[in-house]
C-alpha positions in Angstrom: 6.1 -8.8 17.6 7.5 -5.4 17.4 7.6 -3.3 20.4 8.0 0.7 20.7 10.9 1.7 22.4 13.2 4.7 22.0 15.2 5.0 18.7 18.8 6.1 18.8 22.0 5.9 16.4 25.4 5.3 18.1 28.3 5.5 16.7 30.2 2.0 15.9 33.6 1.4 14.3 33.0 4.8 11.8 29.4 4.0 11.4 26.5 5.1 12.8 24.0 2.5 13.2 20.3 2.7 14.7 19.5 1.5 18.2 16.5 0.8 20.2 15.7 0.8 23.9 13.5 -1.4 25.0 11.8 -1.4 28.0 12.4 -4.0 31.0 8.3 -4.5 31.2 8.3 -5.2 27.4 10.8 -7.7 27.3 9.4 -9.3 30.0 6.0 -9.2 28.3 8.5 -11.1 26.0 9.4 -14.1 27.8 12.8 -12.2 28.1 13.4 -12.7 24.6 16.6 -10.6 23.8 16.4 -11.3 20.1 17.2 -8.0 18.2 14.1 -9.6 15.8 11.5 -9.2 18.2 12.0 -5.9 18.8 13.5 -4.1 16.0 11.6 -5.1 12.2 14.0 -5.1 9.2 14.5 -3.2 6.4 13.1 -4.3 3.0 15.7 -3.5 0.7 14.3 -5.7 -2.2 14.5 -3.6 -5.3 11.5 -3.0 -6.4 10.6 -4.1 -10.2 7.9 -2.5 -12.7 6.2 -5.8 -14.0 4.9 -3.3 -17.0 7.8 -2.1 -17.9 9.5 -5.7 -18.2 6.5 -7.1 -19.9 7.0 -4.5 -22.2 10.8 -4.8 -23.1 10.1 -8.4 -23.3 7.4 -8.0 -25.8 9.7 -5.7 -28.0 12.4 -8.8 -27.6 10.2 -11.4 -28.8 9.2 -9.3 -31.8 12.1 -8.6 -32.6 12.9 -12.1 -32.4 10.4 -13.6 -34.4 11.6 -10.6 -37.0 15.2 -11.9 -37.0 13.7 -15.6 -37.2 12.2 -14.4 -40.4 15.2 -13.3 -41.6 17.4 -16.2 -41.0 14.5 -18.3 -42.6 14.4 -16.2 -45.8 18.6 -16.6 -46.3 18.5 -20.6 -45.4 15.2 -21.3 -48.3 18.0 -18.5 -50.5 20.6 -20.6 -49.7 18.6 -23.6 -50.0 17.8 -22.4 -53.7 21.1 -22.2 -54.9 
């Protein structure tokens, strides 16, 4: 439950860090819930990944996998031979 309220920044031990002012009505629409969470929503800071571009690098890796697989097959039926 995220209410409106008025954003501010203050400044805090060299940082500045956002604030919110909450209304009295709103937290008492609330229950008087003075949880920081049900007023303010977080961040996401999740990085955010290109599945196509993975699927690609992995594709190359596998290829060039199964192409050094060859090659260590090719030197073991040499060595094999000898």
């Amino acid at each position: 439950m995220t209410h409106a309220g008025h954003r501010a920044y203050k400044k805090v031990d060299q940082r500045t860090v956002p604030v919110i002012l909450v209304k009295n009505d709103d937290i008492l629409e609330n229950d008087c819930n003075l949880s920081v969470s049900s007023y303010v929503e977080q961040e996401d800071t999740r990085e955010v990944i290109n599945i196509a571009e993975i699927n690609a690098k992995l594709e190359t890796l596998v290829k060039e996998g199964n192409e050094l697989n060859q090659k260590i097959e090719a030197i073991i039926k040499e060595l094999e031979q000898q």
